[in-house]
C-alpha positions as CSV (number, residue, x, y, z in Angstrom):
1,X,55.4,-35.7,-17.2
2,X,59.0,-34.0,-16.3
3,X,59.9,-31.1,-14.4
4,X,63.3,-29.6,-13.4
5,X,63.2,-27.2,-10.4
6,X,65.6,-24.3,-9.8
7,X,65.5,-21.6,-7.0
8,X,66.0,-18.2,-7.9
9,X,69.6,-16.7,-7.6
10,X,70.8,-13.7,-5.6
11,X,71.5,-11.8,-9.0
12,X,67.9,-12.1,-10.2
13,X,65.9,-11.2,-7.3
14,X,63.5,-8.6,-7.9
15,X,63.7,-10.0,-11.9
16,X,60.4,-10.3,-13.5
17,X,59.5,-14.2,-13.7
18,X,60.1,-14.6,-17.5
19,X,62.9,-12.7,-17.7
20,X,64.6,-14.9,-14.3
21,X,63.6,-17.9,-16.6
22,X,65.2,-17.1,-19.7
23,X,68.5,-16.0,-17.7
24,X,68.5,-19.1,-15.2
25,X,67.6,-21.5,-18.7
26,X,69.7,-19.9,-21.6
27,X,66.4,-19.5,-23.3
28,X,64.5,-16.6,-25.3
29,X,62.1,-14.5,-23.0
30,X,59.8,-15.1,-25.7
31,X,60.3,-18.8,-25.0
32,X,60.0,-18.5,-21.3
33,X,57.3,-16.2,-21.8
34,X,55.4,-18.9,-23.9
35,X,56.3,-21.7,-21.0
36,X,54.2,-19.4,-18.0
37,X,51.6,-18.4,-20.5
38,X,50.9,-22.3,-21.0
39,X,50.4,-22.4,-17.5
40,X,54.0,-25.0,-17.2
41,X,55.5,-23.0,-14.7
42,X,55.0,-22.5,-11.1
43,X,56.7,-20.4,-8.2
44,X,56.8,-22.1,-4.9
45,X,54.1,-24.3,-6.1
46,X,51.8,-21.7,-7.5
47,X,50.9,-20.5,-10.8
48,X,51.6,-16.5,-11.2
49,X,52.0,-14.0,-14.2
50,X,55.1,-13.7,-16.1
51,X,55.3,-10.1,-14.8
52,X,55.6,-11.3,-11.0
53,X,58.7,-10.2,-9.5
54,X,60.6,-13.1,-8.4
55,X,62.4,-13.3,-4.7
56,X,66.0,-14.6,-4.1
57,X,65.7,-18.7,-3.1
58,X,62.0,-18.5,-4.7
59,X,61.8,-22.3,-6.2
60,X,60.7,-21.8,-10.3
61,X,59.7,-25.3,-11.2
62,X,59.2,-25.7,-14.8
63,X,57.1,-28.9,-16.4
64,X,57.3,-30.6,-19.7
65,X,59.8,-28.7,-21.0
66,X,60.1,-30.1,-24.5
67,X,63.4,-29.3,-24.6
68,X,66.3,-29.7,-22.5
69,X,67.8,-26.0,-21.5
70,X,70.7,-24.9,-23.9
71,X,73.8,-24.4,-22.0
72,X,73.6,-20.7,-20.9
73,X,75.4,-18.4,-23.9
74,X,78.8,-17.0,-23.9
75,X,79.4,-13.6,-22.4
76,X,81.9,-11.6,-23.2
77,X,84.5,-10.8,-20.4
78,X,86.6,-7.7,-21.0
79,X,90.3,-8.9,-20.3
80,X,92.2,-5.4,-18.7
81,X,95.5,-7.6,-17.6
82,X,96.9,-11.0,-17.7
83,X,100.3,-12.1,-16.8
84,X,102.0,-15.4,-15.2
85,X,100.0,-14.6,-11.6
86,X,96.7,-12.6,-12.3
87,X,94.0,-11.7,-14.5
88,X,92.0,-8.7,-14.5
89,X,88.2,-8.5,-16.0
90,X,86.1,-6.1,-16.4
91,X,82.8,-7.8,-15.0
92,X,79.7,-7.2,-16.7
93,X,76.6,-7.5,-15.0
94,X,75.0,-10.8,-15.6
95,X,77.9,-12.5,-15.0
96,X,78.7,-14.0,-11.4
97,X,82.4,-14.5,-10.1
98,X,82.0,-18.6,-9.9
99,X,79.2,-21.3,-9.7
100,X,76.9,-21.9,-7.0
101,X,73.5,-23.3,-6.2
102,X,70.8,-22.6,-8.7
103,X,72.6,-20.6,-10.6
104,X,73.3,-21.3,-14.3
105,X,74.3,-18.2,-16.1
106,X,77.7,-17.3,-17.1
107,X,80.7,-17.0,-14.7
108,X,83.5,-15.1,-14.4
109,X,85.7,-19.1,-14.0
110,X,84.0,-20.5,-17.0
111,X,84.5,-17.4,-19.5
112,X,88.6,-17.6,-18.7
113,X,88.5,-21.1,-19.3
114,X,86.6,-20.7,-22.9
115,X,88.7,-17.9,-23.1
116,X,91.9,-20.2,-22.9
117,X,93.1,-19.3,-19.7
118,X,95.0,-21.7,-17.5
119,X,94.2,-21.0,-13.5
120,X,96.3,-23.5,-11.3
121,X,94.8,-25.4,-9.0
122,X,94.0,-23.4,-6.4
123,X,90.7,-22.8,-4.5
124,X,87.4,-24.9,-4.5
125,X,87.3,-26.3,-7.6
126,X,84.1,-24.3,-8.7
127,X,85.6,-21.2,-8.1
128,X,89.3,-21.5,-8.6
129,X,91.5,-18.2,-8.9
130,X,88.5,-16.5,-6.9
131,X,89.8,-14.2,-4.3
132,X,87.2,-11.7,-4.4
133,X,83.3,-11.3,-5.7
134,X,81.2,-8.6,-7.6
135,X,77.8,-9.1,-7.0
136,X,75.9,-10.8,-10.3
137,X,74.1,-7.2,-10.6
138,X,77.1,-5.4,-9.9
139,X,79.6,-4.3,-12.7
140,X,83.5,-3.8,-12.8
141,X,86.9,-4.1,-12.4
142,X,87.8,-7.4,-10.5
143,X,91.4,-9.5,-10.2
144,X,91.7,-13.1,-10.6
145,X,94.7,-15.3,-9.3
146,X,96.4,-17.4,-11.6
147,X,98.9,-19.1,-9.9
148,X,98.8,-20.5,-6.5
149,X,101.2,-17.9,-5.2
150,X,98.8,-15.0,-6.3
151,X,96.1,-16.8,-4.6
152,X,97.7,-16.6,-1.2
153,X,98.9,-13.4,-1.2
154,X,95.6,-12.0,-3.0
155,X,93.4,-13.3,-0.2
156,X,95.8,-12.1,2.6
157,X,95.9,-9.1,1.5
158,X,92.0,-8.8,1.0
159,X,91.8,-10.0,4.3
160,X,94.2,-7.9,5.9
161,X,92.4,-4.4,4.0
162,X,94.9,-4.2,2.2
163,X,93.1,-3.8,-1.1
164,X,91.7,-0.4,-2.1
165,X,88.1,-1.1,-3.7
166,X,86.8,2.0,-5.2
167,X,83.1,2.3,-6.4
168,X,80.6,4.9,-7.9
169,X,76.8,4.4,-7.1
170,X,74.6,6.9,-8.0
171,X,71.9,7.0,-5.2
172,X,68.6,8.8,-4.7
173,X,68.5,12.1,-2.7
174,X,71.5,14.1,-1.6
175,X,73.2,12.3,1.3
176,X,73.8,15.2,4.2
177,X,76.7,15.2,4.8
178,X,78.1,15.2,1.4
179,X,81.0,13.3,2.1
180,X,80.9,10.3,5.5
181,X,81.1,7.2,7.1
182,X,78.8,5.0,7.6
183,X,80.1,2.3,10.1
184,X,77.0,-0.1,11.3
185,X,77.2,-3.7,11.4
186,X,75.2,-6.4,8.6
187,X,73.8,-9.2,9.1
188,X,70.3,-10.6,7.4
189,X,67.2,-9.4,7.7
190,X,65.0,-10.5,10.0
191,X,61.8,-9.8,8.3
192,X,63.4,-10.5,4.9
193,X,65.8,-13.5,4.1
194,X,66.6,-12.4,1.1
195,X,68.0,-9.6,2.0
196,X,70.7,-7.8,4.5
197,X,70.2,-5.3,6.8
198,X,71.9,-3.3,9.5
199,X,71.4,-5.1,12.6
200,X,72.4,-5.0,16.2
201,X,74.3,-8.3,15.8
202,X,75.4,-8.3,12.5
203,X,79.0,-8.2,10.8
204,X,80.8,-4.7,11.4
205,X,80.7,-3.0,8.3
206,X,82.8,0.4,7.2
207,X,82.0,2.3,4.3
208,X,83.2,5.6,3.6
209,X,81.6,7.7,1.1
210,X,82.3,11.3,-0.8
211,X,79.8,13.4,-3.5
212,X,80.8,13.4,-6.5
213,X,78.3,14.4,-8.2
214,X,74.9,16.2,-6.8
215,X,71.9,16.8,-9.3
216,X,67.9,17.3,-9.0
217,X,67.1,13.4,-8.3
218,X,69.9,11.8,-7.3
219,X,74.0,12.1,-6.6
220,X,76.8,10.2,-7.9
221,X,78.7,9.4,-4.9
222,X,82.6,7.6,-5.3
223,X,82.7,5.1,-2.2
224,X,85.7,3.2,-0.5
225,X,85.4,0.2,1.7
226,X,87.0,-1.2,4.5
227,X,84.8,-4.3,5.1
228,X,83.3,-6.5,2.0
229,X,80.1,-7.8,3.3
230,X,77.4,-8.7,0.6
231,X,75.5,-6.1,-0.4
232,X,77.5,-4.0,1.8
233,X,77.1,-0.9,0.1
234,X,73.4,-1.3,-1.2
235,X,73.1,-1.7,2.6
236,X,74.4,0.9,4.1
237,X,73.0,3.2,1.4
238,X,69.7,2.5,2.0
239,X,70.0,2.8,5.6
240,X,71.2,6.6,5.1
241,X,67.5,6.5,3.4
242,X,69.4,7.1,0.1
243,X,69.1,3.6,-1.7
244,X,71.2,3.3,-4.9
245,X,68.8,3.9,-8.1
246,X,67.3,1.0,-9.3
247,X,68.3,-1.4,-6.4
248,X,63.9,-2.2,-6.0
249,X,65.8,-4.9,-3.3
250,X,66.7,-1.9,-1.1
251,X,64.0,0.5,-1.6
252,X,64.7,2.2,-4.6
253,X,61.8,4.4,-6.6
254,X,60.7,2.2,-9.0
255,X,59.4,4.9,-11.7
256,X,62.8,6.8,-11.3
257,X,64.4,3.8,-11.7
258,X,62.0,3.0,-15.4
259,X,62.5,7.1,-16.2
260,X,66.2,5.8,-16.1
261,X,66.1,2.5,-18.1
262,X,67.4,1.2,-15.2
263,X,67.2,-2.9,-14.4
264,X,69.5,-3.3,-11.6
265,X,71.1,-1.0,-9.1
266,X,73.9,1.5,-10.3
267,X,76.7,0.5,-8.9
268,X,79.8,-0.1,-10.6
269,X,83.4,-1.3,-9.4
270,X,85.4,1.7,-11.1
271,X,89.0,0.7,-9.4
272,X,91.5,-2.1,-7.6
273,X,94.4,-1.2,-6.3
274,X,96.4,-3.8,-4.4
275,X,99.9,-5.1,-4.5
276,X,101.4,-7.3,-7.8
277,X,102.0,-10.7,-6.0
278,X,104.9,-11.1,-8.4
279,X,107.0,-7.8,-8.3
280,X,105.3,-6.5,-5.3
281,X,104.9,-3.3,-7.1
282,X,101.2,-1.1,-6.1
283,X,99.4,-1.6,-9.4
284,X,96.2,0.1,-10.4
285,X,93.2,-0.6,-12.5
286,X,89.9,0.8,-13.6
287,X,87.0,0.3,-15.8
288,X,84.7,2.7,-17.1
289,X,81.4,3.0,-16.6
290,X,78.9,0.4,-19.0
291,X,76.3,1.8,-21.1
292,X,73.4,0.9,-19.1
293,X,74.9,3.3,-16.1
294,X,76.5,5.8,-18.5
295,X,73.1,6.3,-19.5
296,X,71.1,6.4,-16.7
297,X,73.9,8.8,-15.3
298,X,73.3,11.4,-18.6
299,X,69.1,11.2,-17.7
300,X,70.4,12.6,-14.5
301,X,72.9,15.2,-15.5
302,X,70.2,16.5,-18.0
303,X,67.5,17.0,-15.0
């Protein structure tokens, strides 16, 4: 008898267990589905339904699989720019920036490289160009570094905040005031390792936020950072009691979230702005909004 054990990923917590399966294997959900209904796969040791909702770091151990997993398939990767010193993608969600531990699915390095794209050698190897990370549920505009002088000046001047990140999340509620800042630090949560939380000890955090948008259910808000903590914004959104729709992690209304078709949290990187590391020109990009959000966003509008 085999088995081949994989814990859950950051991007699929709060996934339902077949669908984790199918994304963390490269397989059909009707294949994974088939697996758990033949009892051949457990979480943390114990058999549950396919519907469970799986938890971030969650070990899925799969047994006699008959086959081995298919490599993951290829995603397409919007390319906005490319030049001698950067490439910038439009991220879809699904996709993380780089490898890491127990995750399998596409990445942002690998779909350059199938792409054709030649990154020098700079940064870890698994993540080289990397200067920056979207979330594997998070969509949008993100810059890659494609020669070792771009990588040096990208992550000082990410480091120094002296990138402008601009988002759109549409959260639940109408935030009062319409237009803030929300400066409290992050660190994990104590009651929930998966997760982050505003905590007395934790990582000082800046977000600044403005209404954009204000309907029945929920407002479209256009938010700025000065800090990039993980999750920062689903974070500091939910602490304002106003979680972003769909984001189950952070509180989110789960039947809004299905009245919405909604299977992540709407967030969406909609612009970079930052310094060319090659002509030191301010450049500027954006990326509109995928269907899934575009969507969900016209559910709203129409009340």
């Amino acid at each position: 008898m085999t088995e081949r054990s994989y814990p859950v990923p950051e991007g699929l917590d709060g996934h339902r267990l077949d669908q984790a399966l199918s994304r963390m294997l490269g397989l059909s959900r009707s294949k994974a589905a088939d697996l758990v209904d033949r009892a051949l796969v457990t979480v943390d040791d114990e058999l549950v339904p396919k519907s469970s909702r799986v938890l971030v770091d969650q070990v899925i151990t799969v047994q006699d699989l008959d086959e081995s997993p298919v490599p993951p398939p290829a995603m397409d990767l919007p390319i906005l720019y490319a030049d001698d010193d950067i490439i910038v993608v439009d991220k879809p969600v699904g996709m993380a920036a780089h490898a890491s531990p127990g995750w399998e699915g596409p990445t942002v390095v690998n779909a350059l490289a199938r792409a054709g794209f030649q990154i020098a050698a700079v940064g870890p190897d698994e993540r080289q160009g990397i200067v920056h990370r979207l979330d594997v549920g998070t969509s949008g505009v993100m810059v890659v570094a494609k020669s070792a002088r771009a990588y040096s000046a990208l992550k000082r001047a990410f480091k120094s905040r002296e990138v402008d990140k601009t988002y759109h999340a549409l959260v639940q509620g109408h935030p009062d005031p319409a237009a803030g800042t929300v400066d409290a630090p992050i660190g994990r949560d104590p009651r929930h390792a998966h997760r982050f939380a505003v905590t007395p000890d934790g990582r000082p955090s800046v977000t600044h936020y403005e209404t954009v948008e204000s309907h029945r259910f929920a407002s479209l808000l256009e938010i700025t950072l000065e800090t990039g903590r993980t999750h920062q914004i689903r974070v500091h959104m939910s602490a304002l009691r106003h979680p972003c729709c769909g984001d189950r992690t952070y509180g989110a209304d789960p039947a809004l979230a299905a009245r919405l078709g909604l299977t992540r949290q709407w967030l969406h990187a909609v612009r970079l702005r930052f310094r060319h590391p090659g002509t030191g020109e301010q450049v500027t990009f954006v990326s509109p909004y995928p269907a899934d959000l575009d969507h969900a966003l016209e559910v709203i509008r129409e009340g």
